[in-house]
Residue, then its C-alpha position, 0 to 999 in steps of 0.5 A: x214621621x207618621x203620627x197616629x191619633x190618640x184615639x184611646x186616649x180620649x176613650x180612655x179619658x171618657x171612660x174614666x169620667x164616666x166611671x168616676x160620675x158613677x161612683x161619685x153619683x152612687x156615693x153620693x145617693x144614700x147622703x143626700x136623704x141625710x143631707x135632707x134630714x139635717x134640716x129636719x128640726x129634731x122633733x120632726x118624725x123624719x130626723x135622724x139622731x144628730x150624731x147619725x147626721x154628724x157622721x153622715x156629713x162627715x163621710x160627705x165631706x171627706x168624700x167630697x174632698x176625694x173627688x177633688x182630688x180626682x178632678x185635680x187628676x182628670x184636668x191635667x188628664x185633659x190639658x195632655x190630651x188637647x196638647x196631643x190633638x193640637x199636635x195631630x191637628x198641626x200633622x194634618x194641616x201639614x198635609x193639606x187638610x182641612x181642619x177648621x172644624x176639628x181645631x173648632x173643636x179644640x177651642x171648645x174644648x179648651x174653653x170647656x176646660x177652663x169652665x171646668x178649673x174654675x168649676x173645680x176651683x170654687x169647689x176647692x175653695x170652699x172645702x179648703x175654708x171648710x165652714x162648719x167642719x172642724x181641722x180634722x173634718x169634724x161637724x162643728x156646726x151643722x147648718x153650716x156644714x150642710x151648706x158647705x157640702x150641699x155647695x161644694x157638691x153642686x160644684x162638683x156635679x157642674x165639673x162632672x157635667x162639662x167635663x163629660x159634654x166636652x170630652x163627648x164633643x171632642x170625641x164626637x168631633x174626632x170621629x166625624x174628621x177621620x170619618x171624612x178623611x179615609x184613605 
């Protein structure tokens, strides 16, 4: 039985993450000068009316609970594919080759994933206690819903981050292993 690598499947994987970190980042860009407003006192020439600063934060919120859902998505994305290399990990050994490194790789990967889940977990955490959003996402206290986004968002920027270093490196990995195993 001949098992080929997934090979697109990690590309694909990345691929993915990296559109979805472009979007998020080109979403999120116009916000974060109306996040900075927010704080302005109402006085203050850079402040927006509070019903703009209510809505914009509003939109933050709601997007931020879509990219949760996104991660919700890219993580079980991720536990396929280290399932699958463990599985072309095990072919290989099977035929006597070396594979320390590659499962090295693995193991970092499975480590970055679960960096990532609880990454993705505080962010959850805190958008489901939604501290200054109303049931429906409304602003019901604005200093608090400037917490909960700018929270929540740093959150999932650090998800973004180790998850795009750890399909990198595993990707990277994969191709310095077929690279020496050519025949």
């Amino acid at each position: 039985m001949k098992l080929s690598f997934p090979h697109f499947k990690v590309r694909s994987i990345f691929m993915a993450g990296a559109v979805a970190c472009t979007i998020a980042v080109s979403a999120l860009a116009p916000l974060a000068s109306s996040i900075a407003s927010a704080a302005d006192p109402p006085g203050s020439p850079t402040a927006a009316p509070a019903g703009e600063r209510y809505d914009r934060l509003e939109r933050l919120f709601k997007l931020e609970v879509r990219v949760l859902a996104g991660e919700e998505k890219r993580l079980g994305q991720m536990a396929k594919l280290a399932n699958r290399i463990q599985t072309y990990i095990d072919a290989q050994a099977a035929k006597g080759k070396d594979v320390k490194e590659l499962q090295a790789a693995l193991d970092d990967f499975r480590a970055a994933m679960t960096k990532a889940q609880s990454e993705h977990d505080a962010a959850k955490a805190i958008l489901d206690a939604h501290a200054g959003f109303g049931p429906n996402g409304e602003v019901v206290d604005m200093k608090q819903a400037n917490t909960t986004v700018r929270t929540a968002g740093k959150d999932e920027r650090e998800f973004r981050q180790t998850v795009r270093k750890a399909l990198h490196a595993l990707k990277n990995a994969v191709h310095v292993y077929r690279e020496h195993n050519k025949h």
